[in-house]
N, C-alpha and C positions, 0 to 999 in steps of 0.2 A: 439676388437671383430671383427670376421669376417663373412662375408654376404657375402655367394652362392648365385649367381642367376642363374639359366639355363638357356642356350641358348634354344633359339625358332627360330621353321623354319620363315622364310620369303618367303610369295609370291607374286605372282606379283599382286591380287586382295586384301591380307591383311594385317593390319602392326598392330604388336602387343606390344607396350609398358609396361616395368614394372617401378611401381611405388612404391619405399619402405618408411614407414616409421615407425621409433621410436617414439614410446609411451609411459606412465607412467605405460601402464601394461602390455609391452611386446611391439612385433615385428606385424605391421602389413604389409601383403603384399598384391596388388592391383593389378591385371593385367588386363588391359583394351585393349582390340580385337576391332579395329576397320575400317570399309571398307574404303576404298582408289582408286585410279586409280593409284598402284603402287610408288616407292619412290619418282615420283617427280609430281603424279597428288595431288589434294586437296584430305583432308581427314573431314570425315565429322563428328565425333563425339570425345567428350571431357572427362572427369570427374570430378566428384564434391566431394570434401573431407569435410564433414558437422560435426564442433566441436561444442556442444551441450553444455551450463550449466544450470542444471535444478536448479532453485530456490528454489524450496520446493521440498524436497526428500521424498518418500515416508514415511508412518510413519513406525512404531516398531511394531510388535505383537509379543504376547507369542507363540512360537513352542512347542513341543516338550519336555518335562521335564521342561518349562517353561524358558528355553531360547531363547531370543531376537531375531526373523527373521525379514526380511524388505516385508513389504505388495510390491505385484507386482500391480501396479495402473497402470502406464506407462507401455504398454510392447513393444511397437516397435513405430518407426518412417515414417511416411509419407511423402514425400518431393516432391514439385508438381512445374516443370519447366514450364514456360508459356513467350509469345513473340509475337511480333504483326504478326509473320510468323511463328508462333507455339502453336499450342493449348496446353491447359494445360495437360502434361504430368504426370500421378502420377509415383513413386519410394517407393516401400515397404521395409523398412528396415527387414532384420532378428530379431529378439527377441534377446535385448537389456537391458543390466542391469544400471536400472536407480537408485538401491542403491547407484552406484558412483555418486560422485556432477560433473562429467563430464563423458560423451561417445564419438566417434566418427564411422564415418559410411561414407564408399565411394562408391559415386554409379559411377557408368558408363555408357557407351552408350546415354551420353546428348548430342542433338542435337547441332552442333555449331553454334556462333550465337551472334547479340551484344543487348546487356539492357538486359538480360534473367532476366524473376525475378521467384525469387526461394522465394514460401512458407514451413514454416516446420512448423507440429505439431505431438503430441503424440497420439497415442490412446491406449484403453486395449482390451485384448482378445476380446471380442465382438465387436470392430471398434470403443466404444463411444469414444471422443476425451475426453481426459485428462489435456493434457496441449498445451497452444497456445504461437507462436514466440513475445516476448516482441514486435516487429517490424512486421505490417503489411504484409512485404514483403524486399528481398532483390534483387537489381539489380548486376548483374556480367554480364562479357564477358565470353563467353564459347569457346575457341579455340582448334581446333585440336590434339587429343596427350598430351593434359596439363588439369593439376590435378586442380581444380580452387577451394580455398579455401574458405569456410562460415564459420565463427564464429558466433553464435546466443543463446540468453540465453530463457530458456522456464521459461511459466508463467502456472499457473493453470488457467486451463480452466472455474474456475469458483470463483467466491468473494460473500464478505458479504453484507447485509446493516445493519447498524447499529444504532439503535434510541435511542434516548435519551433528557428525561424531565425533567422538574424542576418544582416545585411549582402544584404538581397535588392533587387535593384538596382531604380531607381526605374522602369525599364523594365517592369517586374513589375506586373502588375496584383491578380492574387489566389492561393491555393495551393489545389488541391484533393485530398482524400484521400478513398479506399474500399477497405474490406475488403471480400473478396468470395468468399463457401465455394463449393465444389467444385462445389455442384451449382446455382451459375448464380446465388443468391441472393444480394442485397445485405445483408451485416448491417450495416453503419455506413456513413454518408458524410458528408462537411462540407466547407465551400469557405468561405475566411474571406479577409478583402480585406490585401492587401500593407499590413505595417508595417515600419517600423526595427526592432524585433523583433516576429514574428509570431508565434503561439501560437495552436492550434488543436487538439481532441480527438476523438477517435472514441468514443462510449460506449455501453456494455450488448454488449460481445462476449461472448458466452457462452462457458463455460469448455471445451475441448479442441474449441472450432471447429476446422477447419484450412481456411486458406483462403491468399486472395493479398491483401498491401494494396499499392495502387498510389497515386504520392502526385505530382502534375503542377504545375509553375510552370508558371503563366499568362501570356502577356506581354500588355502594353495592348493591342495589337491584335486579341488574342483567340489569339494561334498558343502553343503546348506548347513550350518552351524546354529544358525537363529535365522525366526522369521515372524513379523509382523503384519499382523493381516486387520482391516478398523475399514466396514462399510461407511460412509457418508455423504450426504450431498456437499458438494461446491460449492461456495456462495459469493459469487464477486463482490457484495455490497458492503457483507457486515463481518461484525467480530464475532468469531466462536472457537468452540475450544472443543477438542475430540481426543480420547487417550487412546495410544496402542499400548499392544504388549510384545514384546518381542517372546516365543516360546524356545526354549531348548531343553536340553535333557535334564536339568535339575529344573528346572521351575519356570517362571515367567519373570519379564524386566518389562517396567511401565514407563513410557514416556508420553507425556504431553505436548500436544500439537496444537500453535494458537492461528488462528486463523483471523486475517488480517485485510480490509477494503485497502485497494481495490482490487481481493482474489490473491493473496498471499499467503500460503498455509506453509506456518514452519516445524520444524519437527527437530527434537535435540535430545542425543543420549552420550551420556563418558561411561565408557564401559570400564575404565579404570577407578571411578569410585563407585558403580553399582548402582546411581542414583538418578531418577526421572526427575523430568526437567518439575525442579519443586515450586512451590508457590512461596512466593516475592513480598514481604511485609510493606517493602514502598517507604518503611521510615527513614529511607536515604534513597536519590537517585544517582547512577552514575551518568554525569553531564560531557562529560570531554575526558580522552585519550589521547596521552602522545605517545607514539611509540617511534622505537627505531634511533631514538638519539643516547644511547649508552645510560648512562648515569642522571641524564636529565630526562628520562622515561616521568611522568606521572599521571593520575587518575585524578579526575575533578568529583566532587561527590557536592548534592545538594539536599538540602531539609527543606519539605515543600510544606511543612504544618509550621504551623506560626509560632511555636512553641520553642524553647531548645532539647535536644535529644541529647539524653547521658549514654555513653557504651563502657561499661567497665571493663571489656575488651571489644574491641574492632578488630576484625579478621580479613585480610583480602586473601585471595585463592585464586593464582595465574596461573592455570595447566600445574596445579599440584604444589608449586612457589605458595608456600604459607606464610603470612608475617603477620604477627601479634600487635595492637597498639593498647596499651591501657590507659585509662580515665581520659576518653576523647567525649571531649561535648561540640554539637552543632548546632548554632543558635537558629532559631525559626528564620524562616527563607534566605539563609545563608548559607554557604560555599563553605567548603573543606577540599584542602589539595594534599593529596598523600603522593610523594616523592621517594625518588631512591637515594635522595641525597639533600642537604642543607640547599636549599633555595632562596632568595628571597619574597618568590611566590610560594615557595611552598610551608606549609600548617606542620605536618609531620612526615618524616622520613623513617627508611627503615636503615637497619643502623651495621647490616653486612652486607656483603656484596651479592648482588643478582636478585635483590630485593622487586623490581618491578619487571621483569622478563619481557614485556611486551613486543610484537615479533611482526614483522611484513606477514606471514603466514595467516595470522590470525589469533587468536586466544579467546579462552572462556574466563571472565573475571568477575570474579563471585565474590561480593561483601556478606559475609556474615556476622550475627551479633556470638564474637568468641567461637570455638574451633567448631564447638558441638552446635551451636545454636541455630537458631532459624535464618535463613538466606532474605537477607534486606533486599539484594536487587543484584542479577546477573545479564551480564551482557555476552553473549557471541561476537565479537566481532570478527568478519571474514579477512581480515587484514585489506589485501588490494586486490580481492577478488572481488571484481566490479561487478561479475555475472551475478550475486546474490542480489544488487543492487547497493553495496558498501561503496564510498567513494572510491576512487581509482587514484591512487596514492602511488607514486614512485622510492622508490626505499631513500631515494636522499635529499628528500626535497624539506623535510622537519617541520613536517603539519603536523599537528593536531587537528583531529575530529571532533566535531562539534554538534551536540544533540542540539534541532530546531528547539526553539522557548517554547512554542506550541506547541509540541511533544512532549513536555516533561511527565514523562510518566514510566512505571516500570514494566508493562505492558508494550509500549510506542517504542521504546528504546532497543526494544529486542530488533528492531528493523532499518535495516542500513540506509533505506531511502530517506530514513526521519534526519542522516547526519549528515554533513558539509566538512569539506577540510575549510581550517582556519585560515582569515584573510586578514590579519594584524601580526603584525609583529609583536611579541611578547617586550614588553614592558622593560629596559636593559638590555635587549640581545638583540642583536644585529641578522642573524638567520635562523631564526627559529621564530613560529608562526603560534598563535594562540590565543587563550585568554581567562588562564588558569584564575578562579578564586573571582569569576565576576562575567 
């Protein structure tokens, strides 16, 4: 293929560079104008070539004869150059189709300059901000005449919180949660009716809101039982962690809320053992769940220190389902698969019936070291409630869930997007999915 460029005048006060480049949708071309004191004084401005991957792409709507368009949320880019000898410069992109999982956008006339740190975000037609840079900020040199490349993936501007109970007594009618910013406005609320495990979300908080969420049991008679009240900011980007207390007439109940990129804040209480979500030793992780196939139910557990770990008792804890294992060792970065029953993948079994309860609904599965001891690693799982972001599981299809390898941690596992149903057949069986012990 061949590429014309025109020749351009040169003078003695401008110099004008072209910059070409090939793309996945065509030919873009860049020509940046910038002043000078001639070919051999200093030239004072650069440009910025900004490759964008949006994470969440707009959704689908119905057009037209009821064919699929993509909602325009995103519609152009912001990009704002700043330096300790440069105030912050904003850069408005043109209208930009962010139906692609990538765009690109080259500005010009950036001041030159060294650390420049370059922010980018999205906004829509009216300026509200859409989506924000996974990364606070980016530092670049800005030189002369040269094109200076960003690579940056955009995040939604805005995430969930996500709550979720156990053991709410049947006295309980419904739970209701609201976040609510400073200045009087409701950003989220949801009231979702009393379960054996209840699961409920607040969604589209925008990112460095700072507000109060207030979160109230309901009793059947309509009266406020318990109520948790915990100021904080938002934070789409990072990890953080905030306690409530739920108050009622004998005292307070603490629960811990871990807060999760990109804009996930979870929140977890069983009010049937009295206890906030505890902290995780991490000496075992739970890696995979099967649920839903009777007797061949089992929990994958992994040792992520190089070591082997001794328990001279191992405890799991399904919604209350207690089962004791003694003298279990896990060799360093090795697998452990606890079963309800002799396996050939499976390590150890429990040895009466309804030993692993695991259930389409959901369950809370807690290792501990022995009944009383400190909690190695617990998992929520929403069963095939997808809204949390848990796979979407049919009760008879006999997957197994699968925590990402890049997740292994007891931290990442508390969250359904990090897990996949299983896409192998288990090793001997012909309809069951998995890949217990590896």
């Amino acid at each position: 293929m061949r590429i014309f460029v025109p020749r351009l005048n040169r003078c003695a006060r401008c110099v004008c560079s072209t910059v070409i480049f090939l793309l996945s949708g065509g030919l873009l071309l860049s020509l940046a104008c910038v002043k000078g004191s001639g070919p051999s004084g200093p030239e004072e401005f650069g440009s910025l070539e900004v490759r964008v991957r949006v994470v969440t792409p707009p959704p689908l709507l119905k057009g037209a004869g009821g064919a699929s368009v993509q909602a325009t949320v995103a519609d152009r880019l912001i990009i704002e150059v700043s330096g300790e000898d440069l105030a912050p410069t904003r850069f408005e992109s043109t209208r930009l189709d962010f139906s692609r999982p990538s765009v690109s956008e080259t500005v010009t006339r950036v001041p030159v300059g060294k650390n420049r740190n370059v922010s980018i975000w999205a906004v829509d037609r009216g300026g509200g901000v859409t989506h924000i840079d996974s990364l606070e900020y980016h530092t670049v040199n800005i030189e002369a005449a040269v094109v200076t490349p960003v690579v940056t993936t955009l995040i939604p501007a805005a995430g969930s919180v996500y709550l979720q109970f156990a053991g709410l007594s049947t006295t309980v009618n419904s739970v209701y949660a609201v976040f609510t910013a400073h200045d009087g406005t409701v950003v989220a609320e949801n009231s979702v009716s009393r379960a054996a495990r209840t699961f409920m979300t607040l969604d589209n908080i925008p990112d460095k809101t700072t507000g109060v969420l207030r979160i109230a049991i309901i009793a059947v008679g309509g009266d406020t039982t318990h109520v948790a009240t915990r100021e904080f900011t938002f934070n789409a980007r990072g990890d953080n962690t905030i306690d409530l207390h739920f108050m009622e007439n004998s005292g307070m109940i603490a629960v811990d809320v871990a807060m999760y990129a990109p804009g996930v804040t979870v929140g977890s209480y069983n009010f049937n053992s009295g206890e906030s979500a505890a902290v995780e030793t991490g000496e075992l992780i739970i890696t995979e769940i099967m649920w839903n196939v009777g007797n061949d139910n089992y929990i994958e557990v992994y040792n992520p220190g190089d070591e082997a770990r001794f328990f001279e008792v191992l405890t799991t804890d399904i919604d209350g389902t207690v089962r004791d294992f003694d003298n279990v060792t896990v060799g360093g970065g090795a697998y452990l698969v606890i079963g309800r029953q002799a396996l050939p993948y499976v390590n150890i079994h429990t040895v009466t019936t309804g030993g692993l309860p695991i259930t389409t609904t959901g369950n809370w599965i807690t290792l501990r070291r022995g009944r009383t001891g400190p909690v190695i690693d617990r998992v929520i799982c929403a069963g095939n409630n997808s809204a949390l972001g848990w796979p979407a599981l049919s009760s008879s299809n006999n997957r197994s869930i699968e925590l990402s390898r890049e997740r292994y941690d007891v931290i990442e596992n508390n969250f359904g997007k990090n897990w996949a149903a299983a896409a192998e057949l288990i090793a001997g069986q012909t309809n069951q999915y998995g890949t217990p012990g590896y």
